[in-house]
N, C-alpha and C positions, 0 to 999 in steps of 0.2 A: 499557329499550329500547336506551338507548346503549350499555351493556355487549356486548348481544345481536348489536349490528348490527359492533362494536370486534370481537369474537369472530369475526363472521362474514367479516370484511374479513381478520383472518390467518388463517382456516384457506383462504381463497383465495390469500393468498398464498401462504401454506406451498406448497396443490398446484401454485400455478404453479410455485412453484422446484421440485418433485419433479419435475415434468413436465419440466424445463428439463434440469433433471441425469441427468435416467434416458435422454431426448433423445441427450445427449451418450454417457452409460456404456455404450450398449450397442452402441457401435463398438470398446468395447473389453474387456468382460465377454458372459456369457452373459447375457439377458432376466432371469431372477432374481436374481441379483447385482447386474445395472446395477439392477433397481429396490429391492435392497436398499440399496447404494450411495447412492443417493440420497436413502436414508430416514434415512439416519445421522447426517447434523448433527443430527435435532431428538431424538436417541434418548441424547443425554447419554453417559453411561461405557461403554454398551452399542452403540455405532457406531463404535466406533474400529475396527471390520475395516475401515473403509472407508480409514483410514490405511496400514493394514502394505499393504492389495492396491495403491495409487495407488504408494507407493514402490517395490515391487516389480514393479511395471511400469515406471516410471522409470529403475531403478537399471540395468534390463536395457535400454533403448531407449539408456539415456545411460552406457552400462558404459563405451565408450572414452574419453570427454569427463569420465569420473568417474576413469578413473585416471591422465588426463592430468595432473588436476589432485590427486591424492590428496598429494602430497607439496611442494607449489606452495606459492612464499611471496610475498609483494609483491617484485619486483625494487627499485621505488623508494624506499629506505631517506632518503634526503639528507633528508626532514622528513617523521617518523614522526605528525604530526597535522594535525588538520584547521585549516585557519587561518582566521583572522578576515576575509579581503578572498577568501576563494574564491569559485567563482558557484552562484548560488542559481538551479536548474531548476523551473516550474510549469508545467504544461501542463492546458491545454481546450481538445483538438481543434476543439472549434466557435469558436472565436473570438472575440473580441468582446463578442459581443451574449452577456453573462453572465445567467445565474440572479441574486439578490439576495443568494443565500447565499456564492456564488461572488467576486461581486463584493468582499461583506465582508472573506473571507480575504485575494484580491489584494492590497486596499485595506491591511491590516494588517500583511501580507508588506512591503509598499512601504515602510510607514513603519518597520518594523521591521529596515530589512536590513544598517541601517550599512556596513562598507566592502563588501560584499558586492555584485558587480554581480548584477543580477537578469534573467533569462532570462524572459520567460513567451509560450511555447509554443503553436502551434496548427497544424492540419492543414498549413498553408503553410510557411509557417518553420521548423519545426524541421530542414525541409534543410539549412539553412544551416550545421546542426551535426553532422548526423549522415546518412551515405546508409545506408539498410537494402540487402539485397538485392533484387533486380527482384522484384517481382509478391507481395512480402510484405504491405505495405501493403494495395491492390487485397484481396488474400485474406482478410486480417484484415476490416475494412469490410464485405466481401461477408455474411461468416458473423456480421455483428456481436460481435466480439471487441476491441472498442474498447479494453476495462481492458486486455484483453491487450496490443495495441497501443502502448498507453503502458509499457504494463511493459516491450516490446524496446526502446522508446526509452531510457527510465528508466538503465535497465543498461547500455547501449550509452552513452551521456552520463558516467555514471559510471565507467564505466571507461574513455575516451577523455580529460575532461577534470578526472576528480574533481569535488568540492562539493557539494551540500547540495539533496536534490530534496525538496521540499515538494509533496503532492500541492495539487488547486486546492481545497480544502475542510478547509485544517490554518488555522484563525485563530491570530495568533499575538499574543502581550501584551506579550511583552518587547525588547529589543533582540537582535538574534542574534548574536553572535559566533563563539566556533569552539569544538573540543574538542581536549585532548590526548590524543587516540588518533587512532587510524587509520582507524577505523572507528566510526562512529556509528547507533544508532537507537532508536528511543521502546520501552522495555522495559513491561510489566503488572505489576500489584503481584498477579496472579494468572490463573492459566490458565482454560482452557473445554475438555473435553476434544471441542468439535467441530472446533477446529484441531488440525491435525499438530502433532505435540509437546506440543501441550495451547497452544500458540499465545503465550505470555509473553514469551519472549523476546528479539522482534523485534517490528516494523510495519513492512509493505513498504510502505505509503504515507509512510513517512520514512525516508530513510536519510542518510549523508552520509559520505563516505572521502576518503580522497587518491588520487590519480591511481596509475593501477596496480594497485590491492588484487585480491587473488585475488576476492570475492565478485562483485562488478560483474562481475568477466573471464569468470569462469564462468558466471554469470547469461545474460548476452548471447548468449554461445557455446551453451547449452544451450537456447534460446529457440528459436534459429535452427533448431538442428539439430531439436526437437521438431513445429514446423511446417512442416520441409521431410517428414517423414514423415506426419503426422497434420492435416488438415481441423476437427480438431473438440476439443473441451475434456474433458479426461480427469476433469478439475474444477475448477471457477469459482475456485476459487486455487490453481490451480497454480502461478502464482508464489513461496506459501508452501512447498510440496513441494518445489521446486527449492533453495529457502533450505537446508531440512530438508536434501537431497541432499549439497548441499557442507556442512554443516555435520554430517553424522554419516560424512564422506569424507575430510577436512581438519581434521586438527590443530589447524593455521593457526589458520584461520576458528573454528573451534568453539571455541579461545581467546580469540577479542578477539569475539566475542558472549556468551561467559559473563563478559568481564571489561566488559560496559557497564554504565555506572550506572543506577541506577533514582531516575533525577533528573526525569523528565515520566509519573510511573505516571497513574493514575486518567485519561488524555488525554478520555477520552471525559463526566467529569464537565459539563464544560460545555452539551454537545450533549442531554445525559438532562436538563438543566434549562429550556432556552431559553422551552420555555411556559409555567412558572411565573411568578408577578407580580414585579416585578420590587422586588429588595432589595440596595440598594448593600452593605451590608455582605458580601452573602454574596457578590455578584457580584465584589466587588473583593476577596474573599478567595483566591477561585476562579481569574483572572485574575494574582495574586499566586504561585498555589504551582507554576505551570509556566508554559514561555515557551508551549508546541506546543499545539493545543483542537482535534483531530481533529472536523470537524460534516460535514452532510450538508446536498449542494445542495439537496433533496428539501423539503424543512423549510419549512412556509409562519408568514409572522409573527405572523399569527393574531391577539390580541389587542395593541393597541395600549400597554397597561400591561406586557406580559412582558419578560425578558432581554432575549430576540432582537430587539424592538421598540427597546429602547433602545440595543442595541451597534449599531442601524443609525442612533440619532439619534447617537450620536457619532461615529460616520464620515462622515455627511453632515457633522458640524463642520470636520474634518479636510480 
């Protein structure tokens, strides 16, 4: 019966995300495509048209902004890496009053940040850092585009002042210091072919550069320009596509992503375990072989004996 009722809870979700994405595609496909399109993340090897037709609508909406930048290098060479005292970005629009999951990561970021000052972000304050264009914000909100929303900021931060954006649900284990590159982000010790490019190479929910880098610059720039045309989401990552963009446009860029280390893979090990009972050895193994533990505010604690039960008694210690 539990299998049955597990089964029936995601083929509901699946159709709500079809519904959501087909919603969006067909402002900008014919009716049959957009609900092919939408059908393609869960079709494995056999859904990647939905890649080659997203970027070839991009490539064409952001031709001018793609060859602005097709030959673009950082200008700011004077310290070609990321350093250990840069500022560390988190943002949750809603403020405050966090989720438990939420809270955890902040809580870990905190103690984890060494010289790093720490920014964390909400609907109010992030003025202080960043002004978008009039009536962007307002728009985004309206059509619930919130990820989005953070992704203009995200980029816009990063390319204004460089450092290190942690989404609000990366726990982290270790102390954070910096890298000797330019560019940083949590690489996959293997692909899915329902991301663009099979999706390995990156995590836009982490990145981290120096002030100036072509990626940020571009990001930002291509945000703007994609919602001063477009109302509505061509696809729930479009963020990724944009990566994708500059990265098969740019030299540059497509060098210092295929030259990141694959030093935080497996990110998501944590979060696939949290409701298992809870085993110090494997947990402090786990905790051990990367600083970054990508989890989801979603995530209830459920049993009192689990991971997650107990990574929140040792932050209550803290």
């Amino acid at each position: 019966m539990n299998m049955t009722i597990r089964l029936f809870r995601k083929l509901s979700a699946i159709r709500s995300k079809v519904a959501y994405e087909y919603g969006n595609k067909k402002h900008f496909f014919c009716k049959p495509k957009a609900f092919w399109y939408a059908l393609c993340p869960y079709l494995k090897k056999y859904g990647k048209s939905r890649h080659k037709a997203v970027l070839a609508y991009l490539g064409r909406e952001e031709a001018e902004l793609i060859e602005k930048y097709r030959n673009a290098i950082c200008e700011n060479k004077q310290s070609a890496y990321i350093s250990d005292d840069c500022p560390i970005w988190v943002m949750w629009w809603q403020g405050a009053n966090y989720p438990p999951i939420v809270k955890l990561c902040l809580d870990s970021i905190s103690r984890n940040k060494g010289n790093h000052p720490l920014h964390i972000l909400d609907k109010t304050n992030y003025k202080e850092y960043i002004t978008l264009p009039n009536g962007l914000e307002e728009k985004l909100v309206k059509n619930n585009n919130l990820a989005c929303l953070a992704d203009v900021i995200r980029f816009g931060l990063l390319s204004k002042y460089g450092g290190i954006w942690l989404d609000a649900t990366i726990y982290v284990s270790k102390p954070i210091t910096g890298w000797q590159l330019p560019l940083y982000s949590i690489r996959h010790s293997k692909g899915n072919p329902r991301y663009v490019l099979d999706g390995w190479r990156w995590s836009a929910f982490m990145f981290a550069c120096e002030k100036g880098e072509i990626l940020p610059k571009f990001l930002y720039e291509a945000f703007l320009m994609y919602f001063n045309k477009n109302n509505y989401l061509i696809d729930y990552f479009l963020v990724d596509y944009l990566i994708a963009i500059i990265y098969l446009n740019n030299h540059y860029v497509r060098k210092e992503i295929d030259s990141l280390p694959a030093d935080n893979t497996d990110t998501l090990e944590l979060l696939m375990n949290l409701s298992q009972p809870y085993n110090e050895t494997w947990l402090q193994s786990c905790l051990q072989k990367r600083c970054f533990h990508k989890l989801d505010w979603r995530v209830k604690i459920g049993s009192p004996d689990s991971i997650l039960a107990h990574l929140m008694k040792i932050d209550e210690q803290h």
